[in-house]
Steps between C-alpha positions, in 0.01 A plus 500: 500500500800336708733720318348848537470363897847403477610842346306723737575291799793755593209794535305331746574437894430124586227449736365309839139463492324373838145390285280520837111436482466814746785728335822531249783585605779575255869511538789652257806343530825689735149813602260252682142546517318731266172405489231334761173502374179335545454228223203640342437612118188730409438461160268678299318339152563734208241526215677250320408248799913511524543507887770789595688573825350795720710461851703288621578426887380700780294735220337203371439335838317791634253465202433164652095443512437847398543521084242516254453226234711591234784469815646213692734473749690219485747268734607261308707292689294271732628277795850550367462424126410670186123498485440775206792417308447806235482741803820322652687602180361863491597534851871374481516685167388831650761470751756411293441852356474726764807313663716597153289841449273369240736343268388309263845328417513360872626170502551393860631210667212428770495293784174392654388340759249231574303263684624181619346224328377723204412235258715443162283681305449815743850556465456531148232729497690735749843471320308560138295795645829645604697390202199678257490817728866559329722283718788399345580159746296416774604337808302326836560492824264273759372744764599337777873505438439957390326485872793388647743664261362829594456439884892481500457118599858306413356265236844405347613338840497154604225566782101496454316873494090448535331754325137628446360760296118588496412703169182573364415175337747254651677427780840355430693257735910384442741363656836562319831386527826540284370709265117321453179424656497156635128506613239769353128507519274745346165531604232746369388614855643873497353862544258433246317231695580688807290830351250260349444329879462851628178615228354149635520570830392829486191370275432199726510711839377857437296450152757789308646445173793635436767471232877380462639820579306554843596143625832619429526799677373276787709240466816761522367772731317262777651136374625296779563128523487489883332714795569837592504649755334741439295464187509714190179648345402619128177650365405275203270711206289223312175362384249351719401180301162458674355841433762609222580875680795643553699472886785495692626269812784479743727173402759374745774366478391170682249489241759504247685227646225283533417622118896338401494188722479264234724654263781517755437143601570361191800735485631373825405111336741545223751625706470174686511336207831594397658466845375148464700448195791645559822298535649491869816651414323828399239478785744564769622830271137607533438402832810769617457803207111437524250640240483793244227675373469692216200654293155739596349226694832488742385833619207366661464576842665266694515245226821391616397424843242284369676304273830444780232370726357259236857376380669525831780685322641873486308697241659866375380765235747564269647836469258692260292187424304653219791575320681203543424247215538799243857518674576182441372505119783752484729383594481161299539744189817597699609185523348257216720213628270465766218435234726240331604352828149444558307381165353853476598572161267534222 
């Protein structure tokens, strides 16, 4: 099998693949991004109980809670890691196609990139999903360092850059220095839990049930992390829970940021966290560049506000935040001596 990837490796273009909870983004090597979908699989089981690929991305997602039995829509990565790992692989593999227009002799080199923290054996199950999707080498890269990679931060200089990125299932914290992070934390307090806070409140104040996709729409339309001036309003659809009919309500956006207190708290305590531990040389590098953020939850309303005031320190959104740690994914495949550098290499 190494030798027909070997041979075939010449017909394929190598690959950067940001593996988000929320969405994938995919990067070919000297074009940049090519594809940026939700990470979502519907599969469908065949008569041979085999279970088959329907849609994948923003098809499947918008089968989410509506497909019949025989149907399931999938997202198989949870809080950052692989939590379907069969679906994982016929994800990656189903990009890998449409990337190379359905070749089957692909054979790509693929970067990916992960979690901080991601346990010994979660590496392995990401790097052999890719690697049995038709990779033919697989290389890591730590999310915080792609973060700051992307957001154009100078992370091979002798001075201390302070990133963090919110995803979908983790928010990722580094400091890095000379080409590596000297102080990460991950935490699994992202948009996730923020969307999951949101169906609570809403539940807990105004009796509706409503689903991931609502709180979402809420949590980007009307989302706010401190008070407007003028608050924002959206009509909610949803079940009553006490009576079971059908009904809509106004939601605004002070509700919503009452809804996300907690998650941003603990957000704001790991940020703490890492300003506690890092060394005093790199402090006072932080202290006059201040804070980036990357990721969906960055583009919270006023989210930056609210963290500077809890940290006492200069917080800026990066430069197309969403976009930012699939940047930096590519550009490690540009330059693999930063994965070496680093420890990256698997």
């Amino acid at each position: 099998m190494a030798f027909f990837k070997n041979l075939f490796g010449f017909l394929s273009q190598d690959l950067a693949i940001d593996l988000g909870t929320a969405n994938t983004l995919v990067l070919v090597k000297n074009k940049g991004i090519v594809i940026n979908e939700p990470s979502v699989v519907a599969v469908k089981t065949n008569k041979m109980g085999q279970e088959e690929i329907l849609a994948v991305g923003q098809e499947a997602k918008d089968m989410v809670g509506k497909t019949p039995g025989s149907i399931k829509a999938i997202r198989p990565m949870r809080d950052g890691v692989i939590a379907d790992f069969n679906t994982t692989e016929m994800m990656i593999e189903y990009f890998i196609k449409k990337v190379n227009g359905g070749s089957f002799l692909s054979s790509p080199r693929i970067v990916i990139c992960v979690p901080y923290g991601l346990t010994q054996v979660e590496r392995k199950a990401v790097r052999e999903s890719a690697l049995n999707a038709g990779a033919r080498s697989v290389y890591l890269i730590e999310e915080p360092m792609a973060a700051a990679m992307g957001a154009g931060l100078p992370i091979k200089e002798p001075n201390g850059n302070l990133v963090v990125d919110i995803g979908g299932g983790t928010t990722e914290i580094g400091v890095t220095s000379l080409g590596g992070l000297v102080i990460s934390k991950s935490i699994r307090v992202a948009g996730d839990k923020l969307d999951l806070a949101i169906m609570d409140y809403v539940k807990k104040n105004f009796n509706l049930l409503i689903g991931d996709r609502v709180a979402e729409n809420l949590k980007i339309e009307i989302g706010t992390a401190i008070k407007l001036d003028e608050p924002l309003t959206y009509i909610v659809k949803g079940r009553d829970q006490v009576d079971g009919t059908l009904t809509s309500i106004e939601i605004t956006s002070e509700h919503i940021r009452e809804a996300i207190t907690d998650p941003l708290s603990k957000i704001s305590d790991a940020l703490k966290s890492v300003l506690e531990q890092t060394p005093p040389e790199l402090a006072g590098d932080i202290v006059e560049n201040g804070i980036v953020l990357t990721g969906g939850g960055s583009l919270i309303k006023g989210l930056d506000k609210y963290l500077s005031d809890e940290v006492k320190l200069p917080v800026y959104i990066a430069e197309e935040p969403l976009l930012a740690v699939a940047k930096g994914t590519g550009q490690a495949l540009e330059q693999i001596d930063i994965l070496q550098q680093t420890n990256y290499e698997d």
